[in-house]
C-alpha positions in Angstrom: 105.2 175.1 91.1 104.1 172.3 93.1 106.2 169.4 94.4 104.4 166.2 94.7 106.7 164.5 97.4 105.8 160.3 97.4 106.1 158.1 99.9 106.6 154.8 98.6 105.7 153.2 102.0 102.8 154.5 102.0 102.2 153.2 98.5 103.4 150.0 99.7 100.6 150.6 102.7 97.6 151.3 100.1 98.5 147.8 97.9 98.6 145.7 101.1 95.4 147.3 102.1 93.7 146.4 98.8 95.1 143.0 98.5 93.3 142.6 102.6 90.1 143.9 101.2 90.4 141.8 97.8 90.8 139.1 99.8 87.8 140.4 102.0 85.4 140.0 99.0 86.3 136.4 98.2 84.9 134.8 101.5 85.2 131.3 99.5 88.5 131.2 97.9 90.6 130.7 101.8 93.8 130.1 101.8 96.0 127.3 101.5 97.8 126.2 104.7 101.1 124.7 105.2 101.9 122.0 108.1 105.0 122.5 109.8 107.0 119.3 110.3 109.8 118.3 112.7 111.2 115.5 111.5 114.3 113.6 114.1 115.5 110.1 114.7 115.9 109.1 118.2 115.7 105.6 119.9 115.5 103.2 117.1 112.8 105.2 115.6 112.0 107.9 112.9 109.6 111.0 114.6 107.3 113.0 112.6 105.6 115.8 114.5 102.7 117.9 112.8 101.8 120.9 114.1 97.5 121.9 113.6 96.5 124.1 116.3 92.9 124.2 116.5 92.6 120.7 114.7 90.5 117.4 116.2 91.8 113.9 115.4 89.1 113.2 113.3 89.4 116.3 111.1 92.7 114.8 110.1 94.2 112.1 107.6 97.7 110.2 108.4 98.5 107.7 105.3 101.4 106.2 103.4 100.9 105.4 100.1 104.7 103.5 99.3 107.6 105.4 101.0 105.4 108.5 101.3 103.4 110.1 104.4 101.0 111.9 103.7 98.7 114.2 106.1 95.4 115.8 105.0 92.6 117.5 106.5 90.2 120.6 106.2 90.2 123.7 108.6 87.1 126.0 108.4 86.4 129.4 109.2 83.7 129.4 111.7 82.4 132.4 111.1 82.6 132.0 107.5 78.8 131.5 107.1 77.5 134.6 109.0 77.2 137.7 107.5 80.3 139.3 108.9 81.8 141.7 107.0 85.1 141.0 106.9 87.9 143.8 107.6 91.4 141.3 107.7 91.2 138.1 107.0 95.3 136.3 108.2 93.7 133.0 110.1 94.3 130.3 107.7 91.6 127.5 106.5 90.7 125.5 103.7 91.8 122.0 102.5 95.7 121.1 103.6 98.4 118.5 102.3 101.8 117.9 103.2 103.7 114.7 102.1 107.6 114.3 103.4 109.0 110.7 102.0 110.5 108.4 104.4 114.0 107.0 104.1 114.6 103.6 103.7 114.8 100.9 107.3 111.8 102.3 108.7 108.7 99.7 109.3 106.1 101.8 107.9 103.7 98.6 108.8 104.3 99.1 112.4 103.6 103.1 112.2 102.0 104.6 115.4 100.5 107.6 115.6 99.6 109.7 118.4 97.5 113.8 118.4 97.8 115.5 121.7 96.7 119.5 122.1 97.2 119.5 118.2 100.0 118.4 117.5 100.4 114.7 115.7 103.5 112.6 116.2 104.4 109.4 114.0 106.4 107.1 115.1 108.6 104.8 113.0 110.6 102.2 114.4 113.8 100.8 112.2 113.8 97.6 110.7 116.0 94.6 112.3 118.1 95.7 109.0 118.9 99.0 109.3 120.1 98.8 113.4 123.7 98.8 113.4 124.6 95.6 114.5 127.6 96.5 116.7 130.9 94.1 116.7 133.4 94.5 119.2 137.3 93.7 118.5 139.7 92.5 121.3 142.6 95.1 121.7 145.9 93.6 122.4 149.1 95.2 123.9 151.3 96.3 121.2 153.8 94.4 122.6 152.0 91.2 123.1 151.3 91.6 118.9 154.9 92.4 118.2 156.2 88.9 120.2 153.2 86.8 118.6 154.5 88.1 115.2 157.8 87.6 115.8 160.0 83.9 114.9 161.1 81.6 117.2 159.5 83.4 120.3 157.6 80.8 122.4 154.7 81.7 123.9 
């Protein structure tokens, strides 16, 4: 009698394997990509930081459309149209979105936006409206309060 012994990481091995090469044979399908965000508040302003490696400024798309930033773009496989044959495809391409709404007492109308060594940073500054407006209060002794408080003490 034969035992067949399995080896259910090797199983797991031979799926991942076919997924790769099923992925191999569908050249134009790509893959959708995510954009990381940092998002921070710092100096009267709200920050939003995109990273796309490998992007140019004018491969990419910074909008608002009401409270909502959007950024879009397209990254492309640049070997894509030679005949390669492909053994592992993990770089990412293909069309990308990523929307993040912004809160309330930023001035989207006076966004800047700046894309150094690909990475995109968006700078909000607050409205006159949402800076705390800071109101200091005069401390007195607690002694000087007590005799202001109490009758028929001159001061």
């Amino acid at each position: 009698m034969l035992l067949n012994r399995q080896n259910p990481l090797r199983e797991l091995d031979q799926l991942m394997e076919s997924i790769d090469s099923l992925w191999g044979q569908v050249p134009a399908l790509g893959m959708p990509t995510n954009v990381p965000l940092d998002i921070y508040e710092k100096d009267n302003a709200l920050f939003v930081r995109a990273s796309l490696p490998g992007m140019k400024p004018e491969e990419v798309e910074v909008a608002f459309e009401r409270d909502v930033l959007t950024i879009r773009g397209e990254t492309k496989a640049e070997w894509e149209t030679t005949e390669a044959k492909v053994y592992r495809r993990e770089s990412r391409y293909g069309r990308f979105a990523r929307s993040v709404r912004i809160p309330e007492g930023y001035a989207l109308d006076q966004a800047e936006a700046t894309f150094k060594d690909g990475v995109i940073e968006i700078r909000l500054p607050k409205t006159e409206m949402a800076m705390p407006e800071v109101k200091r209060i005069p401390l007195r002794a607690a002694n000087e309060a007590e005799k202001a408080d109490s009758p028929g003490v001159n001061t």
